[in-house]
C-alpha positions in Angstrom: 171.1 43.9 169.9 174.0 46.1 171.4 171.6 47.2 173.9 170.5 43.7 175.1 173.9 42.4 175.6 174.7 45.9 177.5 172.0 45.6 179.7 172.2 41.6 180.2 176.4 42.5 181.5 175.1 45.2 183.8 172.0 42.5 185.2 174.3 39.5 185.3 177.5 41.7 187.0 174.6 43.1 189.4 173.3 40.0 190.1 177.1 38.3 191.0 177.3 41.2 193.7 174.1 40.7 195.0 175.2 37.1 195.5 178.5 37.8 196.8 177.0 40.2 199.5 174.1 37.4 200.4 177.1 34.6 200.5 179.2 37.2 202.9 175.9 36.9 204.9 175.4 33.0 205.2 178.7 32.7 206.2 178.8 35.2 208.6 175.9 33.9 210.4 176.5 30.1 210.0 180.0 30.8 211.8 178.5 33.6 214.6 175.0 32.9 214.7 174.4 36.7 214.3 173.4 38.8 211.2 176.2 41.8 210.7 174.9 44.9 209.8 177.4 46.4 209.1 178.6 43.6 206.2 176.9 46.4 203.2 178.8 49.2 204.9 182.3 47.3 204.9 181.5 46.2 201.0 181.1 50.4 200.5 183.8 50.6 202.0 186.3 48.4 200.1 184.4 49.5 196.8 185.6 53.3 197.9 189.2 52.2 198.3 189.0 50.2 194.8 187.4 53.3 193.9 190.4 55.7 194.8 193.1 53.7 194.0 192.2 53.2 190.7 191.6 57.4 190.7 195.0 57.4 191.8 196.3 55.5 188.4 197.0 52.2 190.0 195.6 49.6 187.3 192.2 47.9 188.5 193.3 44.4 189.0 196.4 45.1 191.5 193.9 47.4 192.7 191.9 45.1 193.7 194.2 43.0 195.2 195.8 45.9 197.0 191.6 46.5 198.6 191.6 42.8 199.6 194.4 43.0 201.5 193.2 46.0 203.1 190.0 45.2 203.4 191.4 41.6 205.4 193.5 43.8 207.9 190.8 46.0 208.1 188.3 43.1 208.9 190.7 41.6 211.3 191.5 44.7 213.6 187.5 44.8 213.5 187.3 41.8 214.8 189.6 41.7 217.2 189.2 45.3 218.9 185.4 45.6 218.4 183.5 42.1 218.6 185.8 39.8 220.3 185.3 41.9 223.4 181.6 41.1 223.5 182.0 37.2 222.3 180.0 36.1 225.8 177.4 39.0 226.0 173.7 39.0 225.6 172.3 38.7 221.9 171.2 42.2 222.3 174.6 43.5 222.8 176.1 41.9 219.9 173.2 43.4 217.7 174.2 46.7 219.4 177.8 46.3 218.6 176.9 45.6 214.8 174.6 48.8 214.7 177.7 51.1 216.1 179.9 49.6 213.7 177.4 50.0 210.5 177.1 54.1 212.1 180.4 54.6 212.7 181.8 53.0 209.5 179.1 55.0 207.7 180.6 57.7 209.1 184.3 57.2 208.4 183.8 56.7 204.6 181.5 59.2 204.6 184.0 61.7 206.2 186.5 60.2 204.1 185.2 60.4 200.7 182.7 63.5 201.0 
């Protein structure tokens, strides 16, 4: 029975990110009319900060809220230095833009946390 409820936690907890990341998606392209594919990227991420503050001792729920508030600047310089530039190109660019960002954030935790 311990089993069971272990494994029907770890499905349901699974499941609520899963929904959270497809959410994040809807929104983003109901409000851009493009898919970001970088949004799994930025969710790594955030998880990696999480991750390191709580390595760091900070307790998990300020934690948290200290990754949301980073993760919000974070999403905000984003915005404002990398896509807002490119609000009026082509379709094709935009796309573009999303690819370098999911490579080059990719990157950055990767050279980060490696």
């Amino acid at each position: 029975m311990t089993f069971f409820l272990e494994q029907l936690i770890i499905g349901l907890s699974s499941g609520g990110i899963y929904a959270i990341m497809a959410l994040a998606l809807v929104v983003i392209y109901k409000s851009t009319g493009h898919v970001n594919l970088a949004q799994g990227e930025l969710a790594v991420f955030s998880t990696f900060i999480a991750w390191t503050l709580v390595q760091m001792g900070v307790p998990i729920w300020p934690a948290i809220l200290l990754t949301m508030i980073v993760s919000f600047i974070g999403a905000v310089i984003l915005e404002r230095v990398v896509i807002r530039p490119f609000d009026e190109a082509d379709d094709l660019v935009i796309v573009a833009v999303f690819v370098g960002m999911l490579l080059g954030i990719h990157s950055l935790a990767g050279a980060i946390w490696n």
